[in-house]
C-alpha positions in Angstrom: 113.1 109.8 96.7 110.2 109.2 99.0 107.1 107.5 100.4 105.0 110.4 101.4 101.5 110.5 103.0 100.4 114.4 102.2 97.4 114.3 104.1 98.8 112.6 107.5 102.1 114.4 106.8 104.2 110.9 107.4 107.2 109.5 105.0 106.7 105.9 104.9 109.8 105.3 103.2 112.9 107.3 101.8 116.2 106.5 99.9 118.6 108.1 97.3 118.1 105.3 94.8 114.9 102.7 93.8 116.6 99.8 95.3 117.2 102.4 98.3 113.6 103.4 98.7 112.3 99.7 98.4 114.8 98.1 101.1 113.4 101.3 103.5 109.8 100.1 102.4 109.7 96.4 103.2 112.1 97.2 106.8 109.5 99.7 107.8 106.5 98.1 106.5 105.0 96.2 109.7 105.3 99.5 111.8 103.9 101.6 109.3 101.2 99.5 108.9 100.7 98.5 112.5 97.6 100.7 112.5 95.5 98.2 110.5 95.6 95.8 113.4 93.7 98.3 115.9 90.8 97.3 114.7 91.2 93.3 115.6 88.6 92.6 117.9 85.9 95.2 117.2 83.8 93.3 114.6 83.3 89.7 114.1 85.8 86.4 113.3 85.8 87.1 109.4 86.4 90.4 109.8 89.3 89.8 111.9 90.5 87.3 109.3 89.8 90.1 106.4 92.2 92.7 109.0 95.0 90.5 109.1 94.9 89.2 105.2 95.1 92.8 104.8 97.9 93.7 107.0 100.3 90.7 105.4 99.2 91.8 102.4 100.8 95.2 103.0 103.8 94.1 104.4 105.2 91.6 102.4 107.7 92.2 101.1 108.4 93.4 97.5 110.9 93.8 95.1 110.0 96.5 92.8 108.1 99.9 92.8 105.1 98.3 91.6 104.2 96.5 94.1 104.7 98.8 96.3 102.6 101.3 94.2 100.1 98.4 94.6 99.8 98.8 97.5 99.6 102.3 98.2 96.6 102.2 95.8 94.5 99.9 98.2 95.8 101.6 101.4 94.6 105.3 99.9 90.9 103.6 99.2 90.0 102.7 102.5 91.4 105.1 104.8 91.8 109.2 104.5 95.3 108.6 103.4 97.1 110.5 99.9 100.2 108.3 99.7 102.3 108.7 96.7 105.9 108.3 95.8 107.9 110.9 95.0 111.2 110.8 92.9 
């Protein structure tokens, strides 16, 4: 099983089992989300506030594929991403 991003061609998570693909998520979710804070500092104080809502909002951390798919969802509407999990 995997976390694959098909058009960036990057695995954002992979196990054998569920529980083993959703413990590789949440340990590997602030660097595979790091990119989101780049923009910090280019637009003004809300949208800095907005950035990082959205950045702890990716990485916390979850329990269940779900969530997870949750997020994938939001992250493939605002940047050229095609995330998916793959079993």
């Amino acid at each position: 099983m995997k976390i694959y991003d098909n058009y960036n061609n990057y695995t954002y998570a992979k196990g054998n089992t569920e529980e083993e693909l959703i413990q590789d998520w949440n340990e590997k979710a602030e660097e595979n989300f790091s990119w989101i804070l780049e923009d910090l500092g280019n637009f003004n104080e809300k949208e800095d506030e907005n950035i990082k809502k959205f950045f702890e909002e990716c990485t916390q951390e979850q329990e269940n594929l779900i969530g997870i798919e949750l997020i994938i969802k939001e992250i493939n509407k605002i940047e050229v991403n095609k995330i998916k999990i793959y079993k």
